[in-house]
BABA-147944 format. One record per residue: residue number from 1; residue in one letter; x, y, z of N, C-alpha, C in turn. Coordinates in steps of 0.2 Angstrom, whole numbers. Each point is the difference from the previous one (the first is absolute). Layout:
<panus>
<panu resi="NUM" resn="A" n_u="X" n_v="Y" n_w="Z" ca_u="X" ca_v="Y" ca_w="Z" c_u="X" c_v="Y" c_w="Z"/>
...
</panus>
This chain:
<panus>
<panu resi="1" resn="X" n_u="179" n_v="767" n_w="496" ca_u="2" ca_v="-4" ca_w="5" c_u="-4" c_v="-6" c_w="2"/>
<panu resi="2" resn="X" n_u="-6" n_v="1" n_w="-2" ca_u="-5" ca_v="-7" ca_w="1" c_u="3" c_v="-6" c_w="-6"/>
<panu resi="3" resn="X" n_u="1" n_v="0" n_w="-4" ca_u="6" ca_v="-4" ca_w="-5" c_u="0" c_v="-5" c_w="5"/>
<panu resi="4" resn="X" n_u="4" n_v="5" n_w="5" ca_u="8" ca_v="-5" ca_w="5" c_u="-5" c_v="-4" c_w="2"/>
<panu resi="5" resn="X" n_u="-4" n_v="2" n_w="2" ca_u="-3" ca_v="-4" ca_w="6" c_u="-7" c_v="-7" c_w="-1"/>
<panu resi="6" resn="X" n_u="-1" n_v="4" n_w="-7" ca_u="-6" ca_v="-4" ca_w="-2" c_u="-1" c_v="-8" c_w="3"/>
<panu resi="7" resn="X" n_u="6" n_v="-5" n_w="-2" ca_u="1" ca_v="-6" ca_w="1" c_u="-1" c_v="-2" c_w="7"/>
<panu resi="8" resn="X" n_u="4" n_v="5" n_w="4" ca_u="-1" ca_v="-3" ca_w="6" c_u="-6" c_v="2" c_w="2"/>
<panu resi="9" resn="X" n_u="-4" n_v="6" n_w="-1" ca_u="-6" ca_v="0" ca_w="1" c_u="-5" c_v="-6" c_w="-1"/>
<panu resi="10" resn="X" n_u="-1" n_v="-1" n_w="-6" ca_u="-2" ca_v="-8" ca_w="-2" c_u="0" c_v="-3" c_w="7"/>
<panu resi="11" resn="X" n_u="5" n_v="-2" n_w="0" ca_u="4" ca_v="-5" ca_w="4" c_u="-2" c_v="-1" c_w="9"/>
<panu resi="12" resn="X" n_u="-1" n_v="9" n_w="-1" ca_u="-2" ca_v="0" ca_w="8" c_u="-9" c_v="-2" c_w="2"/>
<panu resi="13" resn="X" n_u="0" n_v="5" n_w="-8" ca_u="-10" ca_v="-3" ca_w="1" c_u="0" c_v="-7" c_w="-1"/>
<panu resi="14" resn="X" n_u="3" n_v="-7" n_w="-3" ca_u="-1" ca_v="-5" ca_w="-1" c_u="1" c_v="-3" c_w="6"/>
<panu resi="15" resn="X" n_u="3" n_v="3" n_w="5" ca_u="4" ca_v="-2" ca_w="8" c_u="-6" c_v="2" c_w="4"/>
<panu resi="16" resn="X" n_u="-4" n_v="3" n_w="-1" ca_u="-6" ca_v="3" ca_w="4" c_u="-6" c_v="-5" c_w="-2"/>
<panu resi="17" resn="X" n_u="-2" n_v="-1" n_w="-7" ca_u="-4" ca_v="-5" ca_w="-2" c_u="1" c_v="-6" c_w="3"/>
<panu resi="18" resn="X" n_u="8" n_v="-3" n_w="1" ca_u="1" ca_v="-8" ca_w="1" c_u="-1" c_v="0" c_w="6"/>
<panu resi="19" resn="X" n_u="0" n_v="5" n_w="5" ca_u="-3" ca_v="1" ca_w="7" c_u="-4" c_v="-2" c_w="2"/>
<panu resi="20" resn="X" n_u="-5" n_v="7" n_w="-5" ca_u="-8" ca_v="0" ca_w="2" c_u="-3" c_v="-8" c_w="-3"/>
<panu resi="21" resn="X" n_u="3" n_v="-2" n_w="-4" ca_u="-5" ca_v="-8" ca_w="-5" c_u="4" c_v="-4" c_w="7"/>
<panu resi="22" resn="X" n_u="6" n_v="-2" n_w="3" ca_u="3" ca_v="-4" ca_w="5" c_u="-8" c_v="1" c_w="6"/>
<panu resi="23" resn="X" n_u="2" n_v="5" n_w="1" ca_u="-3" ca_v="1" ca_w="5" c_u="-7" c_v="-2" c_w="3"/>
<panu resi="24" resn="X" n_u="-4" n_v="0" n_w="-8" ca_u="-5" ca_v="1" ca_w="0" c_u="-3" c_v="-11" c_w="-1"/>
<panu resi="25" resn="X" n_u="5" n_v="0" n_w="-3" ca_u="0" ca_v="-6" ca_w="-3" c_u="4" c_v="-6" c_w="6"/>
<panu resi="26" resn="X" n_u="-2" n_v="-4" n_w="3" ca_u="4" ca_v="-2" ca_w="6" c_u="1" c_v="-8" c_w="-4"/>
<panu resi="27" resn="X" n_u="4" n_v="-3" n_w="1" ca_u="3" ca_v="-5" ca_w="-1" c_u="-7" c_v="-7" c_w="0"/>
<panu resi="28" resn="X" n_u="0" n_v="-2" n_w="-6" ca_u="-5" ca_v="-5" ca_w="-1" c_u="2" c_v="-9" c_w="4"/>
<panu resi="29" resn="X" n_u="8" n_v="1" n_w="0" ca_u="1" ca_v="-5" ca_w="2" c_u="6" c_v="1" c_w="5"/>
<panu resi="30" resn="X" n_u="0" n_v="-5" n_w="4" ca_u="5" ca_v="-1" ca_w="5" c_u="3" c_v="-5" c_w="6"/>
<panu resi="31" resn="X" n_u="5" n_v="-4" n_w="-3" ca_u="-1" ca_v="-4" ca_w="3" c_u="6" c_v="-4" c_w="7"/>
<panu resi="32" resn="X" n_u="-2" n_v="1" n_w="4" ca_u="8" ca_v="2" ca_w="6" c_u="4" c_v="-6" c_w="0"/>
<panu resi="33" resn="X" n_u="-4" n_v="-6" n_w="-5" ca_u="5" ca_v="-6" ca_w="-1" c_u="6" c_v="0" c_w="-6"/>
<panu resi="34" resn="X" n_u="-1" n_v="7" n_w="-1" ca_u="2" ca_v="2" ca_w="-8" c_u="4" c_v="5" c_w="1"/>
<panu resi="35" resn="X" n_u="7" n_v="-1" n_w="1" ca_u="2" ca_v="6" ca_w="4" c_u="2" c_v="4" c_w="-5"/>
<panu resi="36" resn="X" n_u="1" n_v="-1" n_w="-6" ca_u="3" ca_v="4" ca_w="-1" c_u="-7" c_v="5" c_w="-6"/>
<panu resi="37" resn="X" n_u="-4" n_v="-3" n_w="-1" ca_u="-9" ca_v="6" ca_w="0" c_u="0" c_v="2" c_w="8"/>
<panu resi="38" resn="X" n_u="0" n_v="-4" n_w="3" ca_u="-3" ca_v="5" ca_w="8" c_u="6" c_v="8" c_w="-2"/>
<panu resi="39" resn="X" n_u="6" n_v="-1" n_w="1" ca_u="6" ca_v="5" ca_w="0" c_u="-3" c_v="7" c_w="-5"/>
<panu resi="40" resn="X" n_u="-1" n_v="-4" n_w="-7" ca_u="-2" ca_v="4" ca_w="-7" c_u="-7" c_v="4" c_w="5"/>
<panu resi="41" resn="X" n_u="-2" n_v="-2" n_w="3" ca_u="-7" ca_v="4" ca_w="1" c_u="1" c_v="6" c_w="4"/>
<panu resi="42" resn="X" n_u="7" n_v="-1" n_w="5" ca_u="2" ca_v="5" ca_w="1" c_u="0" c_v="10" c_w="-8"/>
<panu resi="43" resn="X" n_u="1" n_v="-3" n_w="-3" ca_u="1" ca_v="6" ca_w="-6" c_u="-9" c_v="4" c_w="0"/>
<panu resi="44" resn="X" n_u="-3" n_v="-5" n_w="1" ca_u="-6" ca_v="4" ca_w="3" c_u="-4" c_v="1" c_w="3"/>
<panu resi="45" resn="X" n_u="3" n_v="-1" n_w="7" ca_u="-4" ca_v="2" ca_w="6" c_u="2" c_v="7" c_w="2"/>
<panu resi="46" resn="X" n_u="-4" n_v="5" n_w="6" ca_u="-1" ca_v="4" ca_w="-1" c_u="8" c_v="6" c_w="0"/>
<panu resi="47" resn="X" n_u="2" n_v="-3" n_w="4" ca_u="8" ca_v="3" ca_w="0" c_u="4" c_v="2" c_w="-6"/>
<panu resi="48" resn="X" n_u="-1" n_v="-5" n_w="-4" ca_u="3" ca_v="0" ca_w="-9" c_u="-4" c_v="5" c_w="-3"/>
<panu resi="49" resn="X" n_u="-6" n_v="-2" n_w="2" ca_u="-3" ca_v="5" ca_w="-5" c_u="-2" c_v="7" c_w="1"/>
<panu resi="50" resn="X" n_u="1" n_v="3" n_w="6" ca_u="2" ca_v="5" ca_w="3" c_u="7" c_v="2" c_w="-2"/>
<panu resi="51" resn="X" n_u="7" n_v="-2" n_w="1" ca_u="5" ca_v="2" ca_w="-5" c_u="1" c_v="1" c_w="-6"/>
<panu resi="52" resn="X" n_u="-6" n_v="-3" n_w="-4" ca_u="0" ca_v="3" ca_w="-8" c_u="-5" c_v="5" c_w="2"/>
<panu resi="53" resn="X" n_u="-5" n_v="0" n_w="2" ca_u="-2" ca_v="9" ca_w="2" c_u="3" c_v="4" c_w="-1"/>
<panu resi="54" resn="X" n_u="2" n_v="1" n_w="9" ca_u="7" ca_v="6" ca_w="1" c_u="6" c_v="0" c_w="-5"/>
<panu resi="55" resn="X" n_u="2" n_v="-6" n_w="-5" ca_u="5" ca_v="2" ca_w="-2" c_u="-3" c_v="3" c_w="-7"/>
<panu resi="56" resn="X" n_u="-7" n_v="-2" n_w="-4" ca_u="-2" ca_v="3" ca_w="-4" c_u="-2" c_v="7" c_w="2"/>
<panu resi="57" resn="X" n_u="-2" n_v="1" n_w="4" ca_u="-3" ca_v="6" ca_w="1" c_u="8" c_v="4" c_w="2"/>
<panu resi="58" resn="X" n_u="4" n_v="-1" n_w="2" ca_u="8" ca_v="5" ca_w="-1" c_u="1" c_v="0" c_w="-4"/>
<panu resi="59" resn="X" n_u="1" n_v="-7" n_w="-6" ca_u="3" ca_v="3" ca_w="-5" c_u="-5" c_v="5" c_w="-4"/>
<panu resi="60" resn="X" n_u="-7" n_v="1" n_w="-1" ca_u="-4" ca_v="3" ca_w="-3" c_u="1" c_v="8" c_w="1"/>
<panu resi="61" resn="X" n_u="2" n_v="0" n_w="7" ca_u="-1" ca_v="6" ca_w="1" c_u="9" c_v="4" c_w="0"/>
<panu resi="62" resn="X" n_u="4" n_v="-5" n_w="0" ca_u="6" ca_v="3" ca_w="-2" c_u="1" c_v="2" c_w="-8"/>
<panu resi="63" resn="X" n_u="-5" n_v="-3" n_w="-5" ca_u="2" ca_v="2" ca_w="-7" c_u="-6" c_v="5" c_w="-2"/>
<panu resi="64" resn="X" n_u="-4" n_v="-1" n_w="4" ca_u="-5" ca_v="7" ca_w="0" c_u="2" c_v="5" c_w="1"/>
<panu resi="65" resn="X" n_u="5" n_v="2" n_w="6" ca_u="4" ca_v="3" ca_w="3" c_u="5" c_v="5" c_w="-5"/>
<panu resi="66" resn="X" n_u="3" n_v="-6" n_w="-5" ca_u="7" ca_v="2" ca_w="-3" c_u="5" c_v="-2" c_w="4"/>
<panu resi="67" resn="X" n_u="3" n_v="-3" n_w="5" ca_u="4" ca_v="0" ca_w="2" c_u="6" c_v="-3" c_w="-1"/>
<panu resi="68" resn="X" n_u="7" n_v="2" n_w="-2" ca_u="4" ca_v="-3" ca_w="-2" c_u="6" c_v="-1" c_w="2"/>
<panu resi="69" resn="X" n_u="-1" n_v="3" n_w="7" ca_u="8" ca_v="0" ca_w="4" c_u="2" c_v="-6" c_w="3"/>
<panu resi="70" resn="X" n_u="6" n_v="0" n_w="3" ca_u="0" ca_v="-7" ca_w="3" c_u="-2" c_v="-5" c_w="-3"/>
<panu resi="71" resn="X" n_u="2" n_v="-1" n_w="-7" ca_u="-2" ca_v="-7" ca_w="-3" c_u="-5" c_v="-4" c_w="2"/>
<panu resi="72" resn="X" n_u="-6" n_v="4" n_w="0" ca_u="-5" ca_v="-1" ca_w="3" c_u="-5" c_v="-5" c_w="-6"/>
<panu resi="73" resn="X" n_u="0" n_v="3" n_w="-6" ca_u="-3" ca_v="-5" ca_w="-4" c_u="3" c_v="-6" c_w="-3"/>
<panu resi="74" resn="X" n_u="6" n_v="-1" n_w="1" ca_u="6" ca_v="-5" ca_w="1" c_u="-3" c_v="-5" c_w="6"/>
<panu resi="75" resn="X" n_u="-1" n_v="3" n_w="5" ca_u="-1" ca_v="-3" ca_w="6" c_u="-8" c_v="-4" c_w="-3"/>
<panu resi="76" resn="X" n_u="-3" n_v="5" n_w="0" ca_u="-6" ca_v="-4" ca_w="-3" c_u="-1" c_v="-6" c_w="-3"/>
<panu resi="77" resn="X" n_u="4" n_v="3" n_w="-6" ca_u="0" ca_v="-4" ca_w="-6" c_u="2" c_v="-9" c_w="4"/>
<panu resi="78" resn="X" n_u="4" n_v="-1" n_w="4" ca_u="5" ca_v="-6" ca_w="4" c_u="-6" c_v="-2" c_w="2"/>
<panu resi="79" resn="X" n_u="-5" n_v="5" n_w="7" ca_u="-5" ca_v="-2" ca_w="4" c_u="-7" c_v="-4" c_w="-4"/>
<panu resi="80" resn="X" n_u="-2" n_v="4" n_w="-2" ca_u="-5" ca_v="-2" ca_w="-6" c_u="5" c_v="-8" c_w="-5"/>
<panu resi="81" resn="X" n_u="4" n_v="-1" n_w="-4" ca_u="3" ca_v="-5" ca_w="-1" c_u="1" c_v="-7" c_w="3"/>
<panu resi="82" resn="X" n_u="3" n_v="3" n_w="9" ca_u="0" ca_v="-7" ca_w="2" c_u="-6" c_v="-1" c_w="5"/>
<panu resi="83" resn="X" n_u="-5" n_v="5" n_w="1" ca_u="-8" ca_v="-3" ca_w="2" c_u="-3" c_v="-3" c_w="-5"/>
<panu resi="84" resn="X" n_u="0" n_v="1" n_w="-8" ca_u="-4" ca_v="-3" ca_w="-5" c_u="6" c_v="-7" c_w="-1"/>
<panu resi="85" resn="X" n_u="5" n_v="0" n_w="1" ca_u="5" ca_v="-5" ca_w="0" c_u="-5" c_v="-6" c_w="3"/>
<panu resi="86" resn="X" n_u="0" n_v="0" n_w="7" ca_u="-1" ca_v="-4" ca_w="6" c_u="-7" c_v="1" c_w="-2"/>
<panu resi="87" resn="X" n_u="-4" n_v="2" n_w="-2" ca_u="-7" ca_v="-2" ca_w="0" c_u="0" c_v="-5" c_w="-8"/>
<panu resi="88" resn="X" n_u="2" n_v="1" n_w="-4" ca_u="3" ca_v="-5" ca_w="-8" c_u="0" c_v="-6" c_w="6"/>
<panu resi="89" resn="X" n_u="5" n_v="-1" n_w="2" ca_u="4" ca_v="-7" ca_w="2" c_u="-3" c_v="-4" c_w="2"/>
<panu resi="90" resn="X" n_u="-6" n_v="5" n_w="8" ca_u="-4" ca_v="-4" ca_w="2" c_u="-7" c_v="-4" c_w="-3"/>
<panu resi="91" resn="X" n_u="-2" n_v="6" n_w="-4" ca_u="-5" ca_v="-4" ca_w="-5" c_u="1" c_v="-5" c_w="-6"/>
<panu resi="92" resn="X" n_u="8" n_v="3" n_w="-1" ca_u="5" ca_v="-8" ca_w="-3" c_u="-2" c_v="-5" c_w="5"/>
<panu resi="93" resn="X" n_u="2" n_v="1" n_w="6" ca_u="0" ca_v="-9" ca_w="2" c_u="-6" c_v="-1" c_w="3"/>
<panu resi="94" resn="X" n_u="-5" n_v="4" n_w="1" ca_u="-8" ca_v="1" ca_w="0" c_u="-2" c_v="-7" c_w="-3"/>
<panu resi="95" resn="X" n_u="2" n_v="3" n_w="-9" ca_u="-3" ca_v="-4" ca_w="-6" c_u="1" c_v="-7" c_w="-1"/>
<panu resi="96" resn="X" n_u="9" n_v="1" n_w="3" ca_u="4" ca_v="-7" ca_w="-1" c_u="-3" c_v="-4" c_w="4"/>
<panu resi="97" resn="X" n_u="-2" n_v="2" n_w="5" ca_u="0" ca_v="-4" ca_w="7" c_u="-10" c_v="-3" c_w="-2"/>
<panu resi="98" resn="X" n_u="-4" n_v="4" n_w="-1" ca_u="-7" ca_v="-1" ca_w="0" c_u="-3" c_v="-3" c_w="-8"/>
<panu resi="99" resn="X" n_u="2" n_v="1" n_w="-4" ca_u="-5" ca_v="-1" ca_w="-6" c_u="6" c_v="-1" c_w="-6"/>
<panu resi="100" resn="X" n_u="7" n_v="1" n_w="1" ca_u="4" ca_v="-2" ca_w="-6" c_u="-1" c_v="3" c_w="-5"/>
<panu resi="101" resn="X" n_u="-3" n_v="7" n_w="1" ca_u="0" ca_v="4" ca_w="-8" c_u="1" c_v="8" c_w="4"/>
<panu resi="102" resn="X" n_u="1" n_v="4" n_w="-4" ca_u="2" ca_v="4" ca_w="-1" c_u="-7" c_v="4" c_w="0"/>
<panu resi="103" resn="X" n_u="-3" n_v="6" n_w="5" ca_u="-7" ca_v="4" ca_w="0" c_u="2" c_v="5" c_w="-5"/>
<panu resi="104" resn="X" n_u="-6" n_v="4" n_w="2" ca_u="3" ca_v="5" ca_w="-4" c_u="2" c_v="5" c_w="4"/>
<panu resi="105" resn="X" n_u="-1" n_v="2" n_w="9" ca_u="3" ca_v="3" ca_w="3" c_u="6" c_v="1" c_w="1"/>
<panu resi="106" resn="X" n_u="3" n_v="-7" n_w="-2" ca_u="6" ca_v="-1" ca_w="-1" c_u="6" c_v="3" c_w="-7"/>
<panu resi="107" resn="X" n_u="-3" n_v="1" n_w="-5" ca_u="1" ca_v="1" ca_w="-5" c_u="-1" c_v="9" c_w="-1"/>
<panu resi="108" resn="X" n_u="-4" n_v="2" n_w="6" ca_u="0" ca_v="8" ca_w="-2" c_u="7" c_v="3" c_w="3"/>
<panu resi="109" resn="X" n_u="-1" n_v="-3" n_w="8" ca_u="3" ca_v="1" ca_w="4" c_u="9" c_v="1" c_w="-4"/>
<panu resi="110" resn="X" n_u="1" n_v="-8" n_w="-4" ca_u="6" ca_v="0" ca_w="-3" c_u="0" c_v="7" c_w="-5"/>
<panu resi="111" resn="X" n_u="-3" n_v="1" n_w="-1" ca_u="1" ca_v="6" ca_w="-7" c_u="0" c_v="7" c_w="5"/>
<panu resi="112" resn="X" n_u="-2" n_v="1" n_w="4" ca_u="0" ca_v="7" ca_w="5" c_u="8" c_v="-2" c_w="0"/>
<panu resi="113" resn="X" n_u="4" n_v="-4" n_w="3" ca_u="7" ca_v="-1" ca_w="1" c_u="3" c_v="1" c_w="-4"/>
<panu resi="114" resn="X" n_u="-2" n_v="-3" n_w="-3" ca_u="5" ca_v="0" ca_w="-7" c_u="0" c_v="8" c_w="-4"/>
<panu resi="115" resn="X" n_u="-6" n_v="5" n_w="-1" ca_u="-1" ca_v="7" ca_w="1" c_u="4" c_v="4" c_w="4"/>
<panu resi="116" resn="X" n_u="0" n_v="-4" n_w="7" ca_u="4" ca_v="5" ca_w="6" c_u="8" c_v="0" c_w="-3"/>
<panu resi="117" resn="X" n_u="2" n_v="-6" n_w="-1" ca_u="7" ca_v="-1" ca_w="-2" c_u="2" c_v="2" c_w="-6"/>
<panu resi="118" resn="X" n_u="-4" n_v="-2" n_w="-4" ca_u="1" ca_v="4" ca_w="-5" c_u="1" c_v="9" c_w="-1"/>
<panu resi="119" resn="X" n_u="-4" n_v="3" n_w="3" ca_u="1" ca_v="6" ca_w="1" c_u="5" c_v="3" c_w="6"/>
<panu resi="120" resn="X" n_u="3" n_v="-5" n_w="4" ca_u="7" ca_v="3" ca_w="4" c_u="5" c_v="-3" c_w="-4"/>
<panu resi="121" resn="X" n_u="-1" n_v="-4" n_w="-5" ca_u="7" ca_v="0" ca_w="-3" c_u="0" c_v="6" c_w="-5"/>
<panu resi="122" resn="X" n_u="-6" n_v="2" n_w="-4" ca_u="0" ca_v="4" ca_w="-7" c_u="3" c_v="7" c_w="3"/>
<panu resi="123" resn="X" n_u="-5" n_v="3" n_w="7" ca_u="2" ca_v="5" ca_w="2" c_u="5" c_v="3" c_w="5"/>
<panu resi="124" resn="X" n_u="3" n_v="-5" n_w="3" ca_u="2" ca_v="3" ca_w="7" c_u="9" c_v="-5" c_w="-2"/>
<panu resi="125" resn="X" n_u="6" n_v="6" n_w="2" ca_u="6" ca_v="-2" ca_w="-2" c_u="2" c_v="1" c_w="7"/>
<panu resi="126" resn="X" n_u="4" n_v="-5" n_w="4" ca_u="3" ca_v="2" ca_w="7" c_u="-4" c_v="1" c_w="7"/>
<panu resi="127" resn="X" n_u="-8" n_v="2" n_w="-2" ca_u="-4" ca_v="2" ca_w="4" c_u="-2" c_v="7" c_w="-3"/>
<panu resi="128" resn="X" n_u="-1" n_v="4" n_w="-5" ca_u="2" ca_v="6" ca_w="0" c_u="-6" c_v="-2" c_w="-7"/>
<panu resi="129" resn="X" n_u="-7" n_v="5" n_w="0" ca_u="-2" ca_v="-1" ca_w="-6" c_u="5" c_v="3" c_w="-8"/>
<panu resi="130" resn="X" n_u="-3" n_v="-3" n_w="-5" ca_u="6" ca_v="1" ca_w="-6" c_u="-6" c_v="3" c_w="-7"/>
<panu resi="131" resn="X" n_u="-6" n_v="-2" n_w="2" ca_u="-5" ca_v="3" ca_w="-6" c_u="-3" c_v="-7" c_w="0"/>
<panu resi="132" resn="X" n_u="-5" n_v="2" n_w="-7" ca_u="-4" ca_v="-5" ca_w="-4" c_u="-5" c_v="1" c_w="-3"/>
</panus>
């Protein structure tokens, strides 16, 4: 049964990590003429990054758990996708907006998604796990 869960396990401790590094790491720039970096900075200040906490630390303890009733790692799989979605975008227009390149926070961040998606299309048919 740890199989099932492996990935989103991953996923949730990478959702704990981007917390603790958010958290710890506070915005080097900011600039309230620049609405749309002032907004971006919103993804980590402390509110945000308290949401990837509790959201990692649930999903972690739901695959710890085993639990798979109520499309519960379905549900996951969605929560975790469109959190790491909206944090992709912002650090998208982060780059676009400040230095014109592509970081490499940017670039990890796209491949955690591209993994989450990848793994809710491979395994999940209707909402109902199907194997892998």
């Amino acid at each position: 049964m740890l199989k099932r869960n492996i990935n989103l396990m991953i996923t949730a401790i990478e959702t704990l990590i981007l917390g603790f590094v958010l958290i710890f790491n506070h915005p080097d720039f900011d600039d309230p003429r620049r609405p749309v970096l002032h907004a971006i900075n919103v993804f980590r200040s402390w509110p945000a990054c308290a949401s990837l906490l509790i959201i990692g630390i649930a999903v972690l303890i739901l695959t710890i758990s085993n639990y798979h009733n109520h499309y519960a790692d379905f549900s996951a799989n969605v929560i975790m996708g469109a959190l790491w979605m909206a944090y992709f975008m912002a650090f998208l227009v982060q780059d676009a907006f400040s230095k014109l390149s592509l970081s490499v926070d940017t670039v990890m961040i796209g491949f955690v998604v591209i993994r989450i998606f990848l793994d809710a299309f491979r395994h999940y048919q209707r909402g109902v796990w199907v194997g892998g």
